[in-house]
N, C-alpha and C positions, 0 to 999 in steps of 0.2 A: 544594261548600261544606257544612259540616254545619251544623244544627240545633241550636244548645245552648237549653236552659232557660233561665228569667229568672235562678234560679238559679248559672248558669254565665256569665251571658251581660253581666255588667257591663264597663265599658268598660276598655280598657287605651291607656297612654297611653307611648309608645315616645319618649325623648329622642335626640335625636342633636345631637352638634357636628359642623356642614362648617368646615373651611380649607384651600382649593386642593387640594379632592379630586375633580375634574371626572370623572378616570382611573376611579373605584369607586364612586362615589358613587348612580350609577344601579340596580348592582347591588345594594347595599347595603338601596336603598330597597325594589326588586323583593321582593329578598326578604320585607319586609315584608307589604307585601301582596300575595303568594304565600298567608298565612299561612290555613289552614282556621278558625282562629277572628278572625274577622271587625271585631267592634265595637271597633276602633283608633281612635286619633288618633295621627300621625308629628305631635312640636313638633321643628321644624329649627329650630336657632340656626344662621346661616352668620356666621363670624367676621371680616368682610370681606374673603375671598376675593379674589384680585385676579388668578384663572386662568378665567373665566370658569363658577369652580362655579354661584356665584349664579343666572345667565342660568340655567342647566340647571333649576336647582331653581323658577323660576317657573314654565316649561313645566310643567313635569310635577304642578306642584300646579295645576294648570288642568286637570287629568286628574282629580281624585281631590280630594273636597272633606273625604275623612280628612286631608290634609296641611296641617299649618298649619307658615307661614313668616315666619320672624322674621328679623332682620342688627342685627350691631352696627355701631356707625358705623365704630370703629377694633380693631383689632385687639385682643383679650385675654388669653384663656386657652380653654383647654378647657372648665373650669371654670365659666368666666363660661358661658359657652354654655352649658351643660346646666342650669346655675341658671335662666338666664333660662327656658328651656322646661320647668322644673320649676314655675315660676311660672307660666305660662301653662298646664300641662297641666291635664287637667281630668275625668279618667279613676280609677275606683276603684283602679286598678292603676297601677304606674309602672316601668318598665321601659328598657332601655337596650341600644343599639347603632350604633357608633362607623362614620364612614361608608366605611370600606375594611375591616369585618367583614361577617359575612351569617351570617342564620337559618337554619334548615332547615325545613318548612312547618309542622308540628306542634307549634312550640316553646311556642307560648301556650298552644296546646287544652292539651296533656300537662303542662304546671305548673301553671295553674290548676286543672287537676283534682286534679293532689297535694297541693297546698295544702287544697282541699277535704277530701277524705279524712284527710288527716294532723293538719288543726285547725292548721295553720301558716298564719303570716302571709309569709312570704317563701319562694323556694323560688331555685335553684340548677341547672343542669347540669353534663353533661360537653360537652368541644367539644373541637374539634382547632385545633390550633395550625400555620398553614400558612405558607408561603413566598410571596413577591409574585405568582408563577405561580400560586396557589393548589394546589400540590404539599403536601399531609400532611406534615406534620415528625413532631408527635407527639401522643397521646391524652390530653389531661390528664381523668385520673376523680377527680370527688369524693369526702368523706365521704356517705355517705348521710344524716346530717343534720347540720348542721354550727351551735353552740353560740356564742358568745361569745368562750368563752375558748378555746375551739378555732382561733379565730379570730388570736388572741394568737401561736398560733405556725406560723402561716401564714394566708397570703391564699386560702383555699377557693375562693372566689365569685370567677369570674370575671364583671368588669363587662355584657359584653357578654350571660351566663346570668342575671343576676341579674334579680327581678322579686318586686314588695313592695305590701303593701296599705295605698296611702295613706289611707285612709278610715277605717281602723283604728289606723293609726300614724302617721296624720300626716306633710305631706311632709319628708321630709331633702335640706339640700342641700349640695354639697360646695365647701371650702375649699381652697383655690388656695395647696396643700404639699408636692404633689408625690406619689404614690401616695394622690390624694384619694381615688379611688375605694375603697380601701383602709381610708380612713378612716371613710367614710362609711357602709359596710358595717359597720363595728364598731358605730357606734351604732345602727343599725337592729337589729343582731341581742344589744344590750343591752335589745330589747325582744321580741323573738321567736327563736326558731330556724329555720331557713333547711332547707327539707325537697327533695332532689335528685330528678332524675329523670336517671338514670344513662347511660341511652341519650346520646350525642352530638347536640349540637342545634341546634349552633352550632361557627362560625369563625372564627378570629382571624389575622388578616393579618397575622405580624411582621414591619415594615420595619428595615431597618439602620439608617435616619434616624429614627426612633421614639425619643423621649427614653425608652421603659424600656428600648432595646435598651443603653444604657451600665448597667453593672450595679452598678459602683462607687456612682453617684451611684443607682440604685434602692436599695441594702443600704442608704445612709446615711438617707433619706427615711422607711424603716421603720423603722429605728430612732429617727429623729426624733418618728415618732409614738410608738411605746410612751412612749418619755422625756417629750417633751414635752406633747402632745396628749393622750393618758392621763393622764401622773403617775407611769407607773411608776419607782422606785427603782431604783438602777444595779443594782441585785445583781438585782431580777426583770427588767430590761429587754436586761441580758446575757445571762440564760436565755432567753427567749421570741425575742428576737433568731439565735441559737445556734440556733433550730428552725428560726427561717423560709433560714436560710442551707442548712441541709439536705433543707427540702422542696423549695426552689428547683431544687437539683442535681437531685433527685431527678425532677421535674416536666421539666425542662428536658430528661433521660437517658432518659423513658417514648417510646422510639423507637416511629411505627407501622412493623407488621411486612407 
């Protein structure tokens, strides 16, 4: 475990949604606290689980008095989940990782530190994009710092990388539309810019049962926000629309070698 400064060493506060994730959800967590920077809180919203995740996630919060555990009574959203443990989080930092993704140990120490240095309030990696086996698909690397309107024609910030200083900005929570995380990221970073640490930091589980895996209804959702949710104008929301169609490809074709 290292040592960080009072400096460094403010709390971060990791969201996670369970539903009937029994299968990952252990690893998920592990990861977490695997992590060399230390002063966490895991808010688990479980979304009334009805595979026996719940039961797992009491054990093991009896292990470890960083885990605070929440349940809704009936079934939600993703959404809701993350809200409610955005509401209960309590950490100068806010961060997020979905329970069939995982960390890699470094990932707090080495953002918090860029954000330090850089004067950013949010910060961003690269992660890989894996198969249910946890087999590498592909490398998704970010912008090295990524803008606003950078944001307008693709989605940078992978939810799972993403990590923001609520103490300074205030917490955001997200809206139950469909690529919220997507959304939500936009207005965080209408107030700061999002500074990467390039190295790979994290992983992302793609199931075939995953509502982004259908892609049609993901393209229609982004676009829903520029138009809707923005404001944008047909003629700028055709543009910006027209990018994220071809960063997608692009991202989706970054084979690892």
């Amino acid at each position: 475990m290292l040592n960080f400064s009072s400096e460094y060493n403010e709390k971060v506060s990791i969201i996670m949604p369970t539903y009937n994730s029994k299968k990952t959800v252990l690893k998920s967590i592990e990861s977490i606290l695997s992590q060399t920077y230390t002063n966490i809180e895991i808010c688990i919203t479980d979304d009334n689980s009805y595979d026996g995740t719940f039961d797992i996630l009491k054990e093991i919060a009896k292990s470890d008095c960083r885990i605070k555990l929440f349940r809704n009574k009936y079934s939600r959203s993703a959404s809701n989940a993350r809200n409610n443990s955005i509401k209960n989080a309590t950490g100068t930092y806010i961060s997020f990782l979905d329970s069939d993704d995982t960390w890699y140990p470094r990932k707090l120490e080495l953002q918090i530190e860029a954000m330090k240095k850089n004067n950013c309030f949010a910060s961003h990696s690269s992660y890989y994009r894996v198969d249910e086996n946890g087999n590498n698909i592909s490398l998704v690397k970010p912008r090295e710092k990524v803008t606003y309107k950078d944001m307008l024609t693709h989605n940078h910030i992978g939810n799972l990388t993403g990590i923001y200083n609520a103490k300074i900005l205030s917490k955001f929570y997200q809206k139950n539309i469909g690529h919220e995380d997507y959304e939500m990221w936009l207005r965080i970073l209408s107030k700061t810019d999002s500074i990467a640490v390039l190295e790979p930091l994290a992983s992302y589980t793609v199931s075939t049962e995953s509502l982004s895996s259908n892609k049609f209804k993901a393209a229609k959702w982004h676009y829903n926000i520029l138009r809707n949710e923005i404001g944008l104008n047909t003629l700028k929301s055709s543009f910006y629309f027209s990018h994220y169609i071809f960063n997608a490809i692009k991202t989706r074709t970054n084979k690892v070698s």
